[in-house]
N, C-alpha and C positions, 0 to 999 in steps of 0.2 A: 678525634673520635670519627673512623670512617664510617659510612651510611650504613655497609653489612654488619660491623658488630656491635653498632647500635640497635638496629635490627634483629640481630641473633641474641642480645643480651635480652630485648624483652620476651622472644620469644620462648627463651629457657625458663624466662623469671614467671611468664604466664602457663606452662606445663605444669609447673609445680604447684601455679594455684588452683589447675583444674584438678589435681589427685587431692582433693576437700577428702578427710573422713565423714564430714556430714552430707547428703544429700538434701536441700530443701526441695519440698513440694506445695502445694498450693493447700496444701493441709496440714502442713505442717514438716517435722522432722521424721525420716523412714531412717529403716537400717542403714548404716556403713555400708558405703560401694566407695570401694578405691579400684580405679583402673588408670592404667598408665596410659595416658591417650599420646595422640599424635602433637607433634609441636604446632601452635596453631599458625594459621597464616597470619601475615602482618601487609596482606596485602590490598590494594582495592577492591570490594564485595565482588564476588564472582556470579556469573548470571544463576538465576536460582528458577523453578520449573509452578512454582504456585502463584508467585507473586504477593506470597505472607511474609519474607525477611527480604533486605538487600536489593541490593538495585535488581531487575529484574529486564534482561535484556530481550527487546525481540527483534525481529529480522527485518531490518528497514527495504523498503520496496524500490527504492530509487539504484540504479543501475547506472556506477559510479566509472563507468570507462571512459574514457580522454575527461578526465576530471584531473586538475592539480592541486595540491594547498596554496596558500594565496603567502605571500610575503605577511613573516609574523614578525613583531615585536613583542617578547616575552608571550602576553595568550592575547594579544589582540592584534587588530591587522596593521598593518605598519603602512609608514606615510611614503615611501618609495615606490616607484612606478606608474605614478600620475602622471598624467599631461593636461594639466588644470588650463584654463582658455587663458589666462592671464599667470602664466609661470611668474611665482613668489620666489623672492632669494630664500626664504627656508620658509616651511611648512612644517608645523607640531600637532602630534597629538597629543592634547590633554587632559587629564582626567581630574576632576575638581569632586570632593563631597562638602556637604553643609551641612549642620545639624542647624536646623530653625527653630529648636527649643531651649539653643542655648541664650544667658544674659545677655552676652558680649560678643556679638557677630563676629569682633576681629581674633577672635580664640575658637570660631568656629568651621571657619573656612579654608581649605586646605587644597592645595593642587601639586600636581605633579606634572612632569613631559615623561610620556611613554613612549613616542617614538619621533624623530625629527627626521629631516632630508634636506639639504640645501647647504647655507652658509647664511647664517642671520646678519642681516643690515648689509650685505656686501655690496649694494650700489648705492647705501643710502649718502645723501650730501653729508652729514656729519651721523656716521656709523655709531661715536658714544655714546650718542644722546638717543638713536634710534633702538639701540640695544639696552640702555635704561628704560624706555618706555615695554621692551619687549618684556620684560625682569617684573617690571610693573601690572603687567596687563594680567585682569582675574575675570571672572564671569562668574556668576550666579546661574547660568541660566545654560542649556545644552541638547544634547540629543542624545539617543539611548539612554534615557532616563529611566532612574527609578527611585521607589523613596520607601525606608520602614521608620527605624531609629533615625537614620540619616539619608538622607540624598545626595544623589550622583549620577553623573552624565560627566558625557565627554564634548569636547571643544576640537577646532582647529584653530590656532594661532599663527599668523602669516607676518612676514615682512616683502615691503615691494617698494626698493627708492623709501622715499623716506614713512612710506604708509605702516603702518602696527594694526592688524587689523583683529578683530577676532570673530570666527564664526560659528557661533551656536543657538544654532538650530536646521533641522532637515532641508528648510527652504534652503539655506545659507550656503550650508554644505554642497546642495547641486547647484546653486550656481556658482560655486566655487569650482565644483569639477569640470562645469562648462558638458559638453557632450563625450558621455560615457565612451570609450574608445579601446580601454585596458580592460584585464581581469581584473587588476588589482582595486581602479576606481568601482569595478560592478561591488565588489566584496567591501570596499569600505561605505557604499551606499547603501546595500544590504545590511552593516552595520550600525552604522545610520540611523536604519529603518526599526532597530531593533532587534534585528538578528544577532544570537551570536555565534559567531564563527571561528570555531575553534582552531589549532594550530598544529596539533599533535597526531590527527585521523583522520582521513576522508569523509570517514560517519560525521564527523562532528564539524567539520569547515572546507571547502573545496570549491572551485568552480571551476569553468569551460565556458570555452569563444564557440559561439552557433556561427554556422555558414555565412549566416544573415546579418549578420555583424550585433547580436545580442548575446548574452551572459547568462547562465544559469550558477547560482551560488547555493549551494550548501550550508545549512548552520543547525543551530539549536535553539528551540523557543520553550518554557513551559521550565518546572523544578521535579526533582525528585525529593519530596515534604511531606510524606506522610501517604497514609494509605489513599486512593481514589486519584492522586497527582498523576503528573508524566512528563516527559522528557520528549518533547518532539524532534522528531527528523523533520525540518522545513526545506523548500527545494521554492526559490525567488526566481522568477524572471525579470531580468534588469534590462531596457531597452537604449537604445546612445540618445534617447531624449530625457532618459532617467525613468522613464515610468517601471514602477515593481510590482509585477503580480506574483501572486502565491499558486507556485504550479504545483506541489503535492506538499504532502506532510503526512508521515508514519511515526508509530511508536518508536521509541528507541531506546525508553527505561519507564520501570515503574516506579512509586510508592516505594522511595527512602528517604526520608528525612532528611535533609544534611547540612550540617552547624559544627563550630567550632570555637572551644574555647582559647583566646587569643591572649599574649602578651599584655600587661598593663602600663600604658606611660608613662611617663615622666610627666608630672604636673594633672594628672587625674585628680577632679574632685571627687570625696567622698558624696556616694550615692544616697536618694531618701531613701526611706523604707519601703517596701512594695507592698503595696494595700492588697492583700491575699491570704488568705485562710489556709490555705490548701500547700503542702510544704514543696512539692514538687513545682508549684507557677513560681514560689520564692524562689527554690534554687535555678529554675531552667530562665528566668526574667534577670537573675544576677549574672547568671551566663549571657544571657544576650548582650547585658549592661556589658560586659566584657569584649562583646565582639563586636560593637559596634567602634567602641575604644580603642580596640585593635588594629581599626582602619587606622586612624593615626598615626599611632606606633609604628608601624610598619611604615607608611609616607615618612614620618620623621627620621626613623632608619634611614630609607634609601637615600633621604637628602643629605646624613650624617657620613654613612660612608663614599657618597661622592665627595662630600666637602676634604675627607683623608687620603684620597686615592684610593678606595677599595678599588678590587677587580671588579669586570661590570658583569661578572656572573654571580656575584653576591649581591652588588647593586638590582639586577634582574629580578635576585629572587625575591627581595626583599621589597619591591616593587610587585611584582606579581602576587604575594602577600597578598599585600592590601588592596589588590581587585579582588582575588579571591575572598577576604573578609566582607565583603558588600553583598553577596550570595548570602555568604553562611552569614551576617546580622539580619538580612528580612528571614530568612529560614527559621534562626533562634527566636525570632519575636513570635512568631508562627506557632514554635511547640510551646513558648512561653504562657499565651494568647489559651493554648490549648486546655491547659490547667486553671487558665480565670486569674491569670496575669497580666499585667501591662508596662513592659521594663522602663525602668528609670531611662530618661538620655544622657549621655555620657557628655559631661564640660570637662575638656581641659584645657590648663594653663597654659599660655604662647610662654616660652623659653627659648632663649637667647640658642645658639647652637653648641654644643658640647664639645669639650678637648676629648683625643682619642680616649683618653685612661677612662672618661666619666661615661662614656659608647659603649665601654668593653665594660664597665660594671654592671651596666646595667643589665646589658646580655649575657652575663656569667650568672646575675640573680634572676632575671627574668624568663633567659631563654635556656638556657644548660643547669639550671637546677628546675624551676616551676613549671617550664613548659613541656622538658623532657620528663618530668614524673605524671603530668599532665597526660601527655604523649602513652606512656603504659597503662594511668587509670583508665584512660579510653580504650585501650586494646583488653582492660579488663573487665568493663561495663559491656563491652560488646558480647563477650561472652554470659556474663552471665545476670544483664537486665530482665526480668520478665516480660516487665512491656515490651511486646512487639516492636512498636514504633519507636519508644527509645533504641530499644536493639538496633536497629535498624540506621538509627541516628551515630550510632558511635561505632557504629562498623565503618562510616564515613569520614567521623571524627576523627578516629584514629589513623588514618594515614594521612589525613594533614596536619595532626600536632605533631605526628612520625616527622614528616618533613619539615616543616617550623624547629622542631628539637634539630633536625641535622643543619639547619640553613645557622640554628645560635654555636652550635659546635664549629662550624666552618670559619664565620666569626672570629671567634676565641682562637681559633690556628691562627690567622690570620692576622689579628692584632696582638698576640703573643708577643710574636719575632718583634714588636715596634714600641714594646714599651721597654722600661729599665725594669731592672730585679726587684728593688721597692715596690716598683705599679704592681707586679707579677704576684709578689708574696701578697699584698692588700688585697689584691683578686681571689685569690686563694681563701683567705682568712673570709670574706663577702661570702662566698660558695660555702665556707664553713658556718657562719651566721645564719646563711639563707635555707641550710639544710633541717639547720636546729629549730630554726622557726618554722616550716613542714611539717618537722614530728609535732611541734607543739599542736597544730593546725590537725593534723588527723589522728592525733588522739582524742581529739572530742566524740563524745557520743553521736550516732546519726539516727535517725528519726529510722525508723523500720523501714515508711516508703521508700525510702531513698537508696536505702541495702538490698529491698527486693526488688521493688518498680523497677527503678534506677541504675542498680547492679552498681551502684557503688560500696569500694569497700570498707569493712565494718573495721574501727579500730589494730584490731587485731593483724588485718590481713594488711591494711596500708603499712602498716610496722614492716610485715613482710617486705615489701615490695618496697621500700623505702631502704631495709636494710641491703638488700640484692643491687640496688646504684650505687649506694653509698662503696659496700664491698667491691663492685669488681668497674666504679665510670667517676666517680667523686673522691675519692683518695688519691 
């Protein structure tokens, strides 16, 4: 399944849900209006001129010439191009979350390496033993922190001769850098510090060497969550004894929301009940319940397809995942919050690591049947939520279950070619199971809110949209 004609498939399958014979209004049902509209976009909100829908772009102030992007791994800054006082044989970045409301701290803590430079243990006296302690070494505790359902922050992890050391927190981090010298160390101090610095635009992550020998770094502070929110343009000054001033900051988005309904793991406990009256904190606090859980999934992903040899454009993305899900879980708890919810926190089970065929079941049920229909209910709530702020929310939503749906498709190619004919037909018959249980799932009746507020679809129309995969992406 290439990214365009998954892309062009929802886009045909949602034309034909906009041509409704019913028009609702806020009073009710009017006359039939069928008009063949344009195929809608399926792509990230476009700047908009009120700042009532969609991200809402203004024109940052900061005058971006001899500015470069900084050395990225995946979306965050990458550990190359330092000249730390005390050069380590390798140097990680790490990215560690904790849920502190889990029973079992040891089913709750999870890390990753995002990005490394060096050759670990390479001068230690005995390398094995240095390199078990490396495999060993976890933190609780970091910089660039934050916390809703779960908490997370990042780490540095170092080897030196036989030291394993880890460094988490801002103090640690600058004297690790020792005195600022590079772009690269201004931009991961700036990160550090909190900033984030993005990978893909100048607007969003950049810096520049001053005459004087200081740094100006580019990033983004602030969320797009809801009406009254913003999306800051920050501009740091980072000096070679580390000091960081905040030399401007402009708008650079408004007031959208942005949350995502995520994959479910392997070993997820069932949720309590959500103490809420109100139907919409239920479902958006189950949703949250979901993306916090996500983060995991997606870490356990990346660590399953390193364990097979995946390519590490899959491993990438499926890593970048689960950064991106630490946004959209405090985001979800936010709209959850909004309706007089407080989401469940997500325990799951520590699991042994999985053989390929039991990787690729899961991402055949989870990511190319649930996530991809997921994927188009979002491109269909976008259009036709009432609320504002939901609208708003799954105009966002949808272009990352969009991508989530193509990262489970990529997958499925991918471990295709690696299993036998047996794995292959069991996968198949899974996708058949998993499809049936779907319809079962949206033929249930939905509460009005949730069809109008919501712009979720009614019985009827998930049928639709359920039969349109099934016909021309599921067969």
């Amino acid at each position: 399944m290439s990214s365009s004609r998954l892309r062009l498939l929802f886009a045909r399958t949602l034309r034909a849900s906009l041509a409704s014979p019913l028009v609702l209004t806020g009073c009710g049902i009017v006359d039939p209006v069928i008009v063949e509209p344009p195929v809608p976009p399926i792509e990230s909100p476009k700047p908009c001129d009120d700042g009532t829908q969609g991200s809402c772009a203004e024109s940052p102030s900061v005058d971006l010439t001899g500015y470069a992007p900084p050395a990225c791994a995946g979306s965050r800054p990458a550990v190359s191009g330092l000249s730390p006082a005390q050069p380590p044989d390798v140097v990680q970045l790490r990215f560690l979350t904790t849920n502190f409301g889990a029973q079992n701290p040891e089913t709750s803590h999870h890390e990753a390496v995002l990005s490394a430079s060096g050759t670990a243990c390479a001068t230690a006296s005995d390398a094995a033993a240095c390199q078990t302690a490396l495999d060993k070494l976890k933190s609780s505790q970091g910089f660039h922190y934050s916390c809703e359902s779960l908490c997370s922050a990042y780490y540095l992890a170092t080897t030196r001769g036989d030291e394993v050391a880890a460094h988490t927190s801002l103090e640690a981090l600058k004297n690790f850098l020792g005195p600022i010298d590079t772009a690269q160390e201004a931009a991961l101090l700036a990160f550090g510090r909190g900033l984030n610095v993005g990978c893909e635009k100048l607007e969003y992550g950049a810096v520049k060497s001053n005459p004087d020998g200081t740094f100006n770094v580019v990033g983004t502070e602030g969320h797009t969550c809801g009406p009254g929110t913003k999306l800051y343009q920050v501009v740091l000054g980072v000096t070679p004894a580390g000091t960081v001033t905040e030399l401007n900051r402009a708008v650079l988005q408004q007031g959208d929301p942005n949350c995502t309904i995520g994959r479910r793991p392997d070993g997820l406990l069932a949720a309590g009940g959500v103490d809420c009256d109100n139907v919409l904190g239920q479902h958006f606090a189950q949703a949250a319940h979901l993306e916090a859980a996500s983060i995991q999934a997606f870490l356990r992903l990346h660590e399953e397809l390193a364990l097979h040899g995946a390519d590490e454009s899959l491993r990438d993305a499926a890593l970048a995942s689960a950064v991106d899900e630490v946004m959209h879980t405090d985001v979800s708890n936010r709209l959850a919050r909004r309706f007089g919810a407080t989401p469940p926190r997500p325990q799951v089970e520590t699991r042994p690591p999985r053989p390929l065929f039991e990787v690729a079941l899961e991402n055949i049920v989870e990511g190319c049947t649930r996530e991809t229909y997921g994927a188009l209910v979002a491109h269909y709530q976008a259009l036709h939520a009432r609320d504002a702020e939901i609208r708003g929310v799954m105009e966002r939503i949808a272009e990352d279950e969009t991508r989530h749906a193509e990262l489970s498709w990529a997958i499925d190619r991918w471990a295709h070619e690696r299993l036998s004919d047996p794995e292959r037909a069991a996968l198949r018959e899974a996708r058949h199971r998993a499809v049936k249980t779907l319809r079962e799932e949206m033929a249930q009746s939905l509460d009005e809110e949730l069809t109008t507020q919501a712009g979720m679809p009614p019985p009827e129309v998930a049928a639709a949209l359920l039969d349109s995969l099934e016909r021309e992406l599921w067969t």
